[in-house]
C-alpha positions as CSV (number, residue, x, y, z in Angstrom):
1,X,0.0,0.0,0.0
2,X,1.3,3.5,-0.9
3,X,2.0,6.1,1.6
4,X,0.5,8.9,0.3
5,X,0.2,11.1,3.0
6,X,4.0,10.1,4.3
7,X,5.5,11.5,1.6
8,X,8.1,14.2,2.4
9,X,7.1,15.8,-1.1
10,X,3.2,15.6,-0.1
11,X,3.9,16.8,3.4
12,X,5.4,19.9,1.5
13,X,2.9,20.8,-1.1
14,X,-0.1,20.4,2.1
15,X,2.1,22.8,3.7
16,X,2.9,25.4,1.0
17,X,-1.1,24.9,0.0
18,X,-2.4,25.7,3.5
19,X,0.0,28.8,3.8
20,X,-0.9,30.8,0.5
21,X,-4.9,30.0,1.4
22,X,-4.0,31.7,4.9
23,X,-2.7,34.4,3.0
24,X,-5.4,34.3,-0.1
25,X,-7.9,34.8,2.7
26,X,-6.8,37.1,4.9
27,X,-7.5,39.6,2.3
28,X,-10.2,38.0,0.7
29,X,-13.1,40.3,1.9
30,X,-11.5,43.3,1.6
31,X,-10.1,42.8,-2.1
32,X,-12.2,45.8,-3.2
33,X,-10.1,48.1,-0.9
34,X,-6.5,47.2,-1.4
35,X,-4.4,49.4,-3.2
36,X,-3.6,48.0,-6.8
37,X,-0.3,46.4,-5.8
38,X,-1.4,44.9,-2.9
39,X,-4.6,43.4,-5.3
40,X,-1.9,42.3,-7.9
41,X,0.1,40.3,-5.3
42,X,-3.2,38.9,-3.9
43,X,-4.3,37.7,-7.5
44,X,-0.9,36.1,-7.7
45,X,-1.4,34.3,-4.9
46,X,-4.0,32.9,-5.5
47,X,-2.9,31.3,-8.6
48,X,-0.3,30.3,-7.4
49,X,-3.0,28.6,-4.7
50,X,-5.0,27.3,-7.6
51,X,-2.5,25.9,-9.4
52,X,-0.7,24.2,-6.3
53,X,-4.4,23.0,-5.4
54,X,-4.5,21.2,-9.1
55,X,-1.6,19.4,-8.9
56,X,-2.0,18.1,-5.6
57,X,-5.7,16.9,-6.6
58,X,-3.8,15.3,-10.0
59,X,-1.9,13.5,-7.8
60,X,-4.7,12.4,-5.3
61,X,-6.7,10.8,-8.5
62,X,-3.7,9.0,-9.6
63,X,-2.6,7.6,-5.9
64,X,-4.1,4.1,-5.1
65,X,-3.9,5.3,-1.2
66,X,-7.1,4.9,0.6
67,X,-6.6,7.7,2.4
68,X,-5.8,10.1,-0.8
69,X,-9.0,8.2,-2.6
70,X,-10.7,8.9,0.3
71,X,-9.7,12.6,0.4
72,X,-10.4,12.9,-3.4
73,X,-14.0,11.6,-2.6
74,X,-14.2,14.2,0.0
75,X,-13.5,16.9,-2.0
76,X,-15.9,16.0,-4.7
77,X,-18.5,16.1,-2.4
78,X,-17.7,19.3,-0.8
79,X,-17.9,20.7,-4.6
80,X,-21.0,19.6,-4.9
81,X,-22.3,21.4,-1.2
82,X,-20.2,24.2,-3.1
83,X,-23.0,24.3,-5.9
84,X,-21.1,22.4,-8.6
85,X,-22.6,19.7,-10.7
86,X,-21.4,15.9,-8.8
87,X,-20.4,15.0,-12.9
88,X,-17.7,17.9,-12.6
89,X,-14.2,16.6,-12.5
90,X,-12.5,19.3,-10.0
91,X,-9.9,19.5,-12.6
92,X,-12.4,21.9,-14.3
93,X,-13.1,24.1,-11.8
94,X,-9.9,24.6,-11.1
95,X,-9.4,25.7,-15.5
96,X,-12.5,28.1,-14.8
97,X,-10.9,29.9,-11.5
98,X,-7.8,30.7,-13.4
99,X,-10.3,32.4,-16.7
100,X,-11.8,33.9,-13.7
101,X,-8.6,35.1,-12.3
102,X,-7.8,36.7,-15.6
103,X,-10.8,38.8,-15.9
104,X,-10.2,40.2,-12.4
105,X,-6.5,40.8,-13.6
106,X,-8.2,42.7,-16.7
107,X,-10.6,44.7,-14.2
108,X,-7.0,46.1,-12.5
109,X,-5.3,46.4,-15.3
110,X,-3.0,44.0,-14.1
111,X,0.7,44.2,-15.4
């Protein structure tokens, strides 16, 4: 049985993942009233998030761990409490936050 969860590279990406969403959401409710540089750091950040999330859910699908299947499951049900069709592959959603991201980077004339 694979040790997912053991992994030192695992451990690492669950780390970095959980510090940028501490820093994604500390400003997430006040996004409208940060200056533009602190918006353009936040909007990196959060792809950064995004695409840190995507891998490590890549890499749940392919593990044959039970505990990463289960975690997989887990996630594709908390989509689906989220509002997102239970057919959605998260892999998706994921492609549709980043075409969101770059709208917002349009609305701030991001550079």
């Amino acid at each position: 049985m694979s040790k997912f969860f053991e992994s030192e590279l695992v451990q690492e990406e669950l780390n970095q993942i959980e510090f940028l969403q501490e820093k994604v959401f500390k400003n997430f409710f006040n996004f409208q009233s940060l200056s533009k540089a602190a918006k353009i750091e936040q909007i990196k950040n959060l792809e950064v998030l995004l695409d840190k999330q995507n891998i490590f859910y890549s890499r749940l699908k392919l593990s044959d761990d039970p505990r990463a299947k289960d975690m997989k499951e887990q996630l594709n049900k908390q989509s689906v409490d989220l509002g997102f069709p239970p057919d959605v592959d998260l892999s998706n959603i994921f492609k549709n936050m980043h075409n969101m991201i770059s709208e917002m980077k349009k609305s701030i004339d991001f550079q």
